[in-house]
C-alpha positions as CSV (number, residue, x, y, z in Angstrom):
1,X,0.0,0.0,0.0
2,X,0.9,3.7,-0.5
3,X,-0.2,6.6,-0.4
4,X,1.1,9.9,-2.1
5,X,0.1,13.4,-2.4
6,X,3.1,14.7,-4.6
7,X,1.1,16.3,-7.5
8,X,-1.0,19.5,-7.8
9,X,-3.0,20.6,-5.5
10,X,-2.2,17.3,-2.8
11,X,-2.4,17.4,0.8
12,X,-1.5,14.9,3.0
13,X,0.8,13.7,5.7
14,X,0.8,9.5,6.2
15,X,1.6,9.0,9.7
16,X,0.7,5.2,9.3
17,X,0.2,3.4,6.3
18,X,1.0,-0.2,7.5
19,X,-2.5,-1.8,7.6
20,X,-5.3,-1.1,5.4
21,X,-7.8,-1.5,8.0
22,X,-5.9,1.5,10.2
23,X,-4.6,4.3,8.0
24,X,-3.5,7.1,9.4
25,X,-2.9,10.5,8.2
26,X,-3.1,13.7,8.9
27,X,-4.0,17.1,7.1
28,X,-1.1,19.6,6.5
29,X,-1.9,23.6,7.4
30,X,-1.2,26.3,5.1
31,X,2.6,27.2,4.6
32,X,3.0,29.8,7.2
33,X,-0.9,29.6,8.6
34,X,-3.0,27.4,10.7
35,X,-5.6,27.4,8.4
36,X,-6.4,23.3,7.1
37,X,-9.2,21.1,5.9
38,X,-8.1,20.8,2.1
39,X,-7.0,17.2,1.6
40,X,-6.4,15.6,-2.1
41,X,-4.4,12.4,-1.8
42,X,-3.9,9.3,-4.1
43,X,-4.1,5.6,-2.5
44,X,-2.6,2.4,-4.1
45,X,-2.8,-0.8,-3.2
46,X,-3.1,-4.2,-5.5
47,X,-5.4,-5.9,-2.4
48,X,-8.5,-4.5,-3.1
49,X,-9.7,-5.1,0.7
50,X,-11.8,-2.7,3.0
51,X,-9.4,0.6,4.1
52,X,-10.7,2.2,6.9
53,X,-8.7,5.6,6.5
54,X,-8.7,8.0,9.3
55,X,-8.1,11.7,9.0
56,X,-6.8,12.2,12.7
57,X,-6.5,16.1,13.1
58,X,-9.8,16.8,11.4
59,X,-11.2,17.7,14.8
60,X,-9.1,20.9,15.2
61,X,-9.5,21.8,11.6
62,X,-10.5,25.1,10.4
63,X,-14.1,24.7,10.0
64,X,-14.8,21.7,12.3
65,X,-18.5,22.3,11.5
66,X,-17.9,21.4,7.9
67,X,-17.4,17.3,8.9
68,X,-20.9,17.1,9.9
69,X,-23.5,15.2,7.6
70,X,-20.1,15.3,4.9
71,X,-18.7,13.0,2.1
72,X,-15.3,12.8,1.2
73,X,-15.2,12.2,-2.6
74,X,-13.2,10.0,-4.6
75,X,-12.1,9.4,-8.4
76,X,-10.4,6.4,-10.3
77,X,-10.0,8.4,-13.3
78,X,-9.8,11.9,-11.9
79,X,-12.2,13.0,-14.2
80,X,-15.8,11.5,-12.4
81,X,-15.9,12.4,-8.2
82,X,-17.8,10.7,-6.4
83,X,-19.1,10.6,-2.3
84,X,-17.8,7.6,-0.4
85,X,-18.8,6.4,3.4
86,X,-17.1,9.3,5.7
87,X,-17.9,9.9,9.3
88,X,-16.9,12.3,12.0
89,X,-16.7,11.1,15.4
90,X,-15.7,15.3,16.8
91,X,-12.0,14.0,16.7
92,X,-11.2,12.3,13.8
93,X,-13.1,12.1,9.9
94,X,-12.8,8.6,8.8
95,X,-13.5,7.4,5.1
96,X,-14.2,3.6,4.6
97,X,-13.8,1.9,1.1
98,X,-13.2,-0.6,-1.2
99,X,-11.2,0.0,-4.3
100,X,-12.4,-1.6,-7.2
101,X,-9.1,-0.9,-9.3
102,X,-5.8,-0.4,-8.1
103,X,-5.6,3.2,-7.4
104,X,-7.8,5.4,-6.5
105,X,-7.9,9.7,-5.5
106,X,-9.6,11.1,-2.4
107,X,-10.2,15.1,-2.2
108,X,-12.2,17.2,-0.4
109,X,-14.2,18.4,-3.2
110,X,-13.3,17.4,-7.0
111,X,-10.0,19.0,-8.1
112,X,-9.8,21.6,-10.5
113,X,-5.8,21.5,-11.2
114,X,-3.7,24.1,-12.0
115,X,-3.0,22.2,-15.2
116,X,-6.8,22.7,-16.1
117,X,-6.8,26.3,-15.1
118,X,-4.0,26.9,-18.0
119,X,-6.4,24.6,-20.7
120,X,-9.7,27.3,-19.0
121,X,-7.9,30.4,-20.4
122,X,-5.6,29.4,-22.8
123,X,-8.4,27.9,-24.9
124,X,-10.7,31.1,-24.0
125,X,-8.4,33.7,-25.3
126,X,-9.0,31.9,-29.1
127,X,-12.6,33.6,-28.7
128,X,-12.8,36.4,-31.1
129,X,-14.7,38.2,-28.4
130,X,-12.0,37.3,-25.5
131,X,-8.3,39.1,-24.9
132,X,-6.3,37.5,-22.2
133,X,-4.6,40.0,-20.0
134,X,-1.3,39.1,-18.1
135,X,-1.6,41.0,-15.1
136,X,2.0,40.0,-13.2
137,X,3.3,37.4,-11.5
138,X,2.3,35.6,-8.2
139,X,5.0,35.2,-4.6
140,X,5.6,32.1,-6.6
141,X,6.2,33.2,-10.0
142,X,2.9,31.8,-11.5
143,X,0.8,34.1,-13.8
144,X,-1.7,36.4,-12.8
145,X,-4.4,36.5,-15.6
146,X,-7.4,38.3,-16.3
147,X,-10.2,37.5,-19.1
148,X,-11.5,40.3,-20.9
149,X,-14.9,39.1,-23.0
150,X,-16.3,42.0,-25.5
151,X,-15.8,45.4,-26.9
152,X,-16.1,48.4,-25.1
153,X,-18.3,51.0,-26.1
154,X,-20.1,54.4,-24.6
155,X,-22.6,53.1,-21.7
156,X,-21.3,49.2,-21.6
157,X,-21.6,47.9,-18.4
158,X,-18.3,46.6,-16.7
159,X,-18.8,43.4,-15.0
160,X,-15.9,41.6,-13.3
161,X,-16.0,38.3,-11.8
162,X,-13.4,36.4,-9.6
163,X,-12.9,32.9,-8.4
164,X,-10.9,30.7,-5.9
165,X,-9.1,33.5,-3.6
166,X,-9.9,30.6,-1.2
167,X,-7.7,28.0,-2.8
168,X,-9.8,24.8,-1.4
169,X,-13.2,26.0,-2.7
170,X,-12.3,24.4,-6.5
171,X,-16.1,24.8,-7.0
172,X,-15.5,28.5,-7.6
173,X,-13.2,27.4,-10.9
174,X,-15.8,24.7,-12.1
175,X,-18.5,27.7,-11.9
176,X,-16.4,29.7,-14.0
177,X,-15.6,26.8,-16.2
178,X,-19.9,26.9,-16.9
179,X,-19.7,30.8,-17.0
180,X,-16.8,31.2,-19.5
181,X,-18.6,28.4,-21.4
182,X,-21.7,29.8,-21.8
183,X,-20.5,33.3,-22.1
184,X,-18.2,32.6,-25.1
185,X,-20.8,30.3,-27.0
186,X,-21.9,32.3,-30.4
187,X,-24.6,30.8,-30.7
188,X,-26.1,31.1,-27.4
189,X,-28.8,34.3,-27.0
190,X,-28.1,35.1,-23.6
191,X,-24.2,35.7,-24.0
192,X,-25.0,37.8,-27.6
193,X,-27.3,39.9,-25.6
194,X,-25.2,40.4,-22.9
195,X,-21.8,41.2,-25.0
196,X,-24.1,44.2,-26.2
197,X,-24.4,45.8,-23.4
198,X,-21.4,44.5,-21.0
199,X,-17.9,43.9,-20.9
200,X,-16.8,41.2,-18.6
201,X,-13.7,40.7,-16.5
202,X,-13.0,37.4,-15.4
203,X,-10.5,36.4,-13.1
204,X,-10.8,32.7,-12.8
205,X,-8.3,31.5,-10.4
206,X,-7.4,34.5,-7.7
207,X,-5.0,32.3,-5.7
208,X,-2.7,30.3,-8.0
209,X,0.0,29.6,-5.8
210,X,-2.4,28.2,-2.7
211,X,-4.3,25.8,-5.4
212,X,-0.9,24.2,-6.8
213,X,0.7,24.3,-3.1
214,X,-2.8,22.3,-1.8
215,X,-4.0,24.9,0.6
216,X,-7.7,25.4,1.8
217,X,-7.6,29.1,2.1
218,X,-4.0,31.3,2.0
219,X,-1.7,32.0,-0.7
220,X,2.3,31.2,-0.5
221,X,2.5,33.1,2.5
222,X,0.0,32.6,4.7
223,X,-2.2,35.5,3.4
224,X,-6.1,35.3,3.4
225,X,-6.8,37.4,0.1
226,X,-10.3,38.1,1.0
227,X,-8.9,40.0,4.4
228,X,-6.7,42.1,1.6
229,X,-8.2,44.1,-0.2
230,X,-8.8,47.5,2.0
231,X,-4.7,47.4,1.5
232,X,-2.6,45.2,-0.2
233,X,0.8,44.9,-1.0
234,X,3.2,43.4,-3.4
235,X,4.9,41.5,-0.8
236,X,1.8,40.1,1.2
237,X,-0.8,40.0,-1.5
238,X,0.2,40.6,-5.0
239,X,-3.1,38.8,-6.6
240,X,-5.4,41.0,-5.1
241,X,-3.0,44.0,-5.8
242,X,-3.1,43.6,-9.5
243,X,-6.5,42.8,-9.7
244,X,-7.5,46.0,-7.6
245,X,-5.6,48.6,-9.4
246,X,-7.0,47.1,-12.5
247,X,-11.0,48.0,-11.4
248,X,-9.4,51.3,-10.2
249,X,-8.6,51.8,-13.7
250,X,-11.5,50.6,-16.1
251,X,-14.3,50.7,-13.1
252,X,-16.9,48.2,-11.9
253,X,-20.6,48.3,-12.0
254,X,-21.9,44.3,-11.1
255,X,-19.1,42.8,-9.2
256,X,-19.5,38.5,-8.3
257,X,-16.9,37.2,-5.9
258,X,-17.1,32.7,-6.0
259,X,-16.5,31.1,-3.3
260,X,-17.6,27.8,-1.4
261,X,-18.7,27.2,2.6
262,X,-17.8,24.2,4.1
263,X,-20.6,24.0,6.8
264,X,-24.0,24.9,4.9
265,X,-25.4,23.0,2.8
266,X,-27.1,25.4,0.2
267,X,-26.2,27.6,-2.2
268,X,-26.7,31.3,-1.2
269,X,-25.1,34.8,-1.4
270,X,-24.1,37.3,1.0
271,X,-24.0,41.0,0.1
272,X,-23.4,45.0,0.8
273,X,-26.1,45.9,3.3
274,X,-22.9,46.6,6.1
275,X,-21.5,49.0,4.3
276,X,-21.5,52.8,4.7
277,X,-23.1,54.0,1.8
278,X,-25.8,51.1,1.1
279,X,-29.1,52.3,0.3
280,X,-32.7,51.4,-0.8
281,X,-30.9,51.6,-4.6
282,X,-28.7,49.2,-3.5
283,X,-31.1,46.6,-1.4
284,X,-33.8,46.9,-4.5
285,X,-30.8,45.5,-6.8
286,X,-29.4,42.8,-4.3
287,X,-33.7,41.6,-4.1
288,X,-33.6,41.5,-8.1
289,X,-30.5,39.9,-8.4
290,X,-31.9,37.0,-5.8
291,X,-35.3,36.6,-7.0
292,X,-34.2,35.9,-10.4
293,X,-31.5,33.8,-9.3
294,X,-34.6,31.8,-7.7
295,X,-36.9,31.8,-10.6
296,X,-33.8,30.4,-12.9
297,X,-32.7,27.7,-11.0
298,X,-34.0,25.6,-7.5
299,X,-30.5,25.1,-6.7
300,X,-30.7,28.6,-5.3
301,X,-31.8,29.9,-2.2
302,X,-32.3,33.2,0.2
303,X,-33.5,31.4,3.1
304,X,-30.7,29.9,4.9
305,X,-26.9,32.0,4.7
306,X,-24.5,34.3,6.8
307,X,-26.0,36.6,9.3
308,X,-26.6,40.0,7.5
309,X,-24.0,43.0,8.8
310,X,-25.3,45.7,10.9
311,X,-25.5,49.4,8.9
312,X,-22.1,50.7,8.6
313,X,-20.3,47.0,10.5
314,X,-19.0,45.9,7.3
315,X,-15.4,44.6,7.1
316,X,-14.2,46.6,4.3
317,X,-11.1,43.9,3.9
318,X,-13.2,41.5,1.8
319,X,-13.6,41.9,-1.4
320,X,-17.6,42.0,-2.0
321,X,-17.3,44.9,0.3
322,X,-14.5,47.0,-0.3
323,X,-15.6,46.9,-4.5
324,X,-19.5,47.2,-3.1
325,X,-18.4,50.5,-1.6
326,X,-15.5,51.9,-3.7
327,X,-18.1,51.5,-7.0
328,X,-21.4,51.7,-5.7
329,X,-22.2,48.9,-7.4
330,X,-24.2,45.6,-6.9
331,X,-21.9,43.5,-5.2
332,X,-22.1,39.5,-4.1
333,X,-20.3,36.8,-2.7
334,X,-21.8,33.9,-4.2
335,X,-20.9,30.8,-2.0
336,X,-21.7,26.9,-2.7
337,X,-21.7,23.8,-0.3
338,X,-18.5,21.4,0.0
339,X,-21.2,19.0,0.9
340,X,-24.4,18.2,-0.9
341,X,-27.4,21.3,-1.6
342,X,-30.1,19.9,1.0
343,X,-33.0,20.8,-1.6
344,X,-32.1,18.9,-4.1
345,X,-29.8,16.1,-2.9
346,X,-27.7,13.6,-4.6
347,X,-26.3,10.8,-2.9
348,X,-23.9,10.0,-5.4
349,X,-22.1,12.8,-6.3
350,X,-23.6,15.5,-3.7
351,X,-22.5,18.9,-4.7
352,X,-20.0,18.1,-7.3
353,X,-17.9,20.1,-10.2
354,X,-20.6,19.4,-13.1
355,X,-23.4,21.4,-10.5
356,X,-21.5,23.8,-9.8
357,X,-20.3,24.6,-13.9
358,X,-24.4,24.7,-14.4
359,X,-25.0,27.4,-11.5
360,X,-22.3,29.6,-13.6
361,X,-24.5,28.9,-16.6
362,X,-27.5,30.2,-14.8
363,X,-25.7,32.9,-12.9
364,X,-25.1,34.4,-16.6
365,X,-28.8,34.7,-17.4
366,X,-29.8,36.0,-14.0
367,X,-26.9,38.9,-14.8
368,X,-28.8,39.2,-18.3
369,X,-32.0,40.3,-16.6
370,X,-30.4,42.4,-14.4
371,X,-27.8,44.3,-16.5
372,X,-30.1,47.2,-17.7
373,X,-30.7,48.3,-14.3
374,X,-27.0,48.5,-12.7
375,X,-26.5,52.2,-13.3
């Protein structure tokens, strides 16, 4: 038996690999943080007998909440995840399973490698309607890149979406995977409509370095990007940097920042009403926004989310809230489960990469009814 996680985005630490029916390993933190629950590990073994795997710090993880009611997913092909027997006994998350082949992946949520991201934008910039923008160069030397879809032109809206500042939460990427899709697709009505009124900045991956380096939700050096963006720096946070002074240069008027949530089980968005200068303009947009979310797709929900900031309480480091208030603009954090969406739950795959590539699909129509009335 053996077990590796020397590839992209792998995380974990064997501690005892000696019997298949007690394997034990442990979850490393972020370089130069305490922050851990990403894991994304490979097993081989030519017995394929029961391995009762135990994760053994997943108690004192960073969102202990998160191992309630979840499913670790696994892949033989790393191409289809799927949710295998996990349970969480407040110390330790144990997966059990048989391997049907000889090798088989483990994750925390399906992948989406670093080697994919470069395939994402490499193939959108061959859109006639797509220019891919270099912005600089991450603490680790990896590229910074931002997608700019359509032409601009006197009273286009500027839209800018970003992904994955939380390295772990590879749903983000597999949303924008559906967006950019969608968005680039000729033939598709919504996306025609919209590249006549709108130019879109994507940023698809925010957090390079922490997705190749495995991390759940810091960069090379421990930084939390969406606690940087009231002030970064070069040094500390050169993603957010880049990407900042570039919506201080063209402007922002819809701004969607994807993330995932690794305790709630739905998919839901938190926005602006915290902030200083958030007013009934602002509220009437947020309700549109989320009742046509609703009407689109009944993966969506208002119902259950994070507890709404108090007028003026807003922490102006995260990203929804600092753009939100520098722009005056309609501004979201859209989050998605690491588990399964309780209204409409799938045993096999739970929440999974292909659901969360639709919801960027639909997330593009819901912006098309909502585009006219941003400024």
């Amino acid at each position: 038996m053996q077990i590796t996680a020397n590839f992209d985005s792998g995380n974990i630490k064997v501690i005892d690999a000696t019997s298949p029916g007690n394997v034990q390993l442990e979850i490393n933190k972020d370089n130069q943080s305490e922050f851990y629950q990403w894991f994304h590990f490979k097993l081989h073994n030519n017995d394929h007998v029961e391995h009762v795997i135990h994760l053994i710090n997943a108690g004192k993880s960073a969102y202990v909440e998160g191992w309630d009611d979840y499913q670790a997913v696994a892949s033989y092909d790393r191409e289809h995840w799927f949710r295998v027997p996990t349970e969480f006994d407040g110390e330790k998350l144990t997966i059990t399973f048989t391997p049907e082949f000889d090798s088989v992946y483990f994750a925390y949520f399906a992948p989406y490698s670093y080697e994919r991201h470069q395939d994402l934008i490499q193939s959108a910039q061959m859109d006639i309607d797509c220019q891919m923008l270099l912005l600089g160069q991450t603490i680790d030397g990896r590229d910074m890149t931002m997608l700019k879809i359509g032409e601009e032109g006197k009273g286009k809206k500027k839209i800018w979406l970003t992904a994955r500042q939380h390295p772990g939460e590879t749903m983000a990427e597999w949303f924008m995977e559906g967006f950019l899709d969608r968005l680039l697709d000729e033939d598709d009505g919504v996306a025609r409509a919209l590249l006549d009124k709108a130019v879109f900045y994507v940023v698809p991956n925010m957090n390079p370095d922490g997705s190749y380096r495995g991390h759940l939700r810091t960069n090379a050096v421990g930084a939390n990007l969406n606690r940087e963006w009231l002030e970064p720096t070069m040094e500390r946070s050169p993603e957010v940097y880049l990407v900042r002074e570039q919506m201080l240069e063209i402007g922002v008027d819809m701004f969607l920042d994807i993330h995932g949530d690794e305790a709630l089980p739905y998919n839901f968005v938190a926005g602006c009403e915290g902030n200083p200068s958030y007013d009934e303009r602002n509220k009437a947009l947020e309700e549109q926004f989320k009742k046509m979310l609703i009407a689109i797709t009944p993966e969506f929900q208002d119902e259950v989310g994070y507890d709404k900031d108090e007028p003026g309480k807003a922490n102006m480091t995260v990203a929804t809230n600092w753009v939100g208030e520098q722009f005056d603009c309609l501004a979201f954090t859209i989050e998605m489960p690491f588990k399964d969406n309780a209204l409409l739950p799938d045993h096999i795959v739970g929440w999974s990469d292909e659901r969360s590539s639709l919801l960027g699909r639909d997330v593009l129509t819901t912006i098309y009814h909502v585009v006219d009335d941003l400024r």
